[in-house]
Each structure stands twice: as structure tokens, then as C-alpha cells.
C-alpha positions in Angstrom: 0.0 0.0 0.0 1.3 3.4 -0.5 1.8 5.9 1.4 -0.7 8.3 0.1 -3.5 5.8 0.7 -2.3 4.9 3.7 -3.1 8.8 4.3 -6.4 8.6 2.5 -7.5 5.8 4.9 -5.8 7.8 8.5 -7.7 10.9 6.8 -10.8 9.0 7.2 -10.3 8.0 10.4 -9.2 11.1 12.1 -10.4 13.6 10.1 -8.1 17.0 9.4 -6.2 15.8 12.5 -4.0 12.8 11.3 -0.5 13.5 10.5 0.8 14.5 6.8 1.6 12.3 3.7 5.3 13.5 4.8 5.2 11.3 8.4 3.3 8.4 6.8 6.4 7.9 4.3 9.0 8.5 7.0 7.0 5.6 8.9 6.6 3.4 6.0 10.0 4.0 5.6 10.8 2.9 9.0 8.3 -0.2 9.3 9.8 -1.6 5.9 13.5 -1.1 6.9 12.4 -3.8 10.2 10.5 -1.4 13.0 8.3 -3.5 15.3 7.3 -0.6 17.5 5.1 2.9 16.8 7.0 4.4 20.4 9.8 5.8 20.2 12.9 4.6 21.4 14.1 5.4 24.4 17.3 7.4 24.8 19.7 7.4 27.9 20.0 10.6 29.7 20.3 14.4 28.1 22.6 15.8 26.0 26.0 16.4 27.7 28.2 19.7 28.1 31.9 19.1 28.7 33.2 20.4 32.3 35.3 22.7 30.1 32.2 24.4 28.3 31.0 24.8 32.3 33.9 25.8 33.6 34.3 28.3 31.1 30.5 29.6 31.5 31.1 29.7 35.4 34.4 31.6 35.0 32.8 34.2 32.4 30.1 34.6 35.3 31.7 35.3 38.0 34.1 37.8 36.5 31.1 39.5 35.4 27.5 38.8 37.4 26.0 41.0 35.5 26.8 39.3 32.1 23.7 38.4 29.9 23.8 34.7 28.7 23.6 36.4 24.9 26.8 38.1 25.8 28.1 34.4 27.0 27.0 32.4 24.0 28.9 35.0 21.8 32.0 34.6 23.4 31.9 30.5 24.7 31.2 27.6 22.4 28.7 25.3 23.2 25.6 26.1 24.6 25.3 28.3 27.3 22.1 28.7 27.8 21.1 25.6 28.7 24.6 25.4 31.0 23.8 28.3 33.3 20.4 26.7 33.7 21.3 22.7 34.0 24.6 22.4 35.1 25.3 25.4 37.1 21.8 25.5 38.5 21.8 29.2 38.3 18.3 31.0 37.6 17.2 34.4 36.5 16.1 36.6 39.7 14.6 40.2 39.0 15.2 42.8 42.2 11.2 42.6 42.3 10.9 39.4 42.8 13.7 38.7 45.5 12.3 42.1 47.7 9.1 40.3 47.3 10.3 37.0 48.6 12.1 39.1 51.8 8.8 40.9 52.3 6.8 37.5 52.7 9.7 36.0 54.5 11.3 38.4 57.3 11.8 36.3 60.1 13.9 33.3 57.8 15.3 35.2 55.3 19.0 35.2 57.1 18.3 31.8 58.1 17.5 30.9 54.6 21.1 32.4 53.0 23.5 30.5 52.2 26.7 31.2 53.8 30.4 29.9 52.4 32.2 29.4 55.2 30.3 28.5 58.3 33.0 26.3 60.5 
């Protein structure tokens, strides 16, 4: 059967929301070269970001804190966004919302900071 009545068929079935002749050939592609499955396959953990790329990011950082991750991706290779998010854990904190959190949170707010060096 070919792919375009394969379509015709979904396109009875599901109406104006089955997928296009384009993934129906992809998939008869796929089911013809020995696929058993229609689920994907499942892939082991995310993508990776060397420790130098991190490193780098992290270094860039703290020499500047007020560095915009644009600025960052223009001078480090890789990908920096998703390294000052994931790997560095570091998130985005407006002025606004940290005096709001202080406002709700008087009494624990020194309890809550994080101190380097408390031996």
C-alpha cells in the first residue's frame, strides 16, 4: 500500500487531524527497513556539556554577574544557555521578585542564605 493511501485511509479515520503524507512515508520508511514498534525509542539521559564548556561559563560569570547569557554564548562555544540553567543550577532573579520574597519571608530570610564558610 502506499503511502498516500495509507493517508487517505488515516484521513478518514481522524479527520483533518492525522498526521501529513510526509510522516506516513517517514513511517513506511521505517516499518519496511524492520521497525516492530510505533514508540519511540528510548534514549539514555540528556545531551552532555563538557566540564570545560561549564567551567568556562562559570568563570565568564563570575568575573562579570551581570553578564547576559547572549553576551556568553557569543564569546563560549557550546551552549550556554542551557549550562547556566542545568549544570550550574543558576536562575534568573529580578530585584522585584527577590524584595518580594524578603517581604513575605522576614523572620527566615537570614536563616535561609547560604553562607560559604560557616565552621
Amino acid at each position: 500500500m502506499s503511502p498516500v493511501d495509507i493517508h487517505r485511509h488515516l484521513a478518514e479515520v481522524y479527520g483533518v487531524k492525522c498526521m501529513c503524507v510526509q510522516h506516513v512515508r517517514k513511517w513506511r520508511r521505517e516499518f519496511s527497513a524492520g521497525r516492530k514498534e510505533v514508540h519511540d525509542e528510548e534514549q539514555v539521559g540528556s545531551l552532555s556539556v563538557s566540564e570545560a564548556v561549564v567551567e568556562m561559563v562559570q568563570r565568564g560569570m563570575l568575573q562579570n554577574r551581570r553578564i547576559a547569557v547572549r553576551e556568553l554564548a557569543a564569546r563560549i562555544p557550546g551552549s550556554p544557555y542551557g549550562t547556566v540553567e542545568k549544570a550550574l543550577e543558576y536562575h534568573k532573579c529580578c530585584a522585584r521578585q527577590f524584595m518580594q520574597k524578603c517581604q513575605e519571608n522576614k523572620e527566615g530570610l537570614l536563616d535561609s542564605i547560604v553562607r560559604e564558610d560557616e565552621s
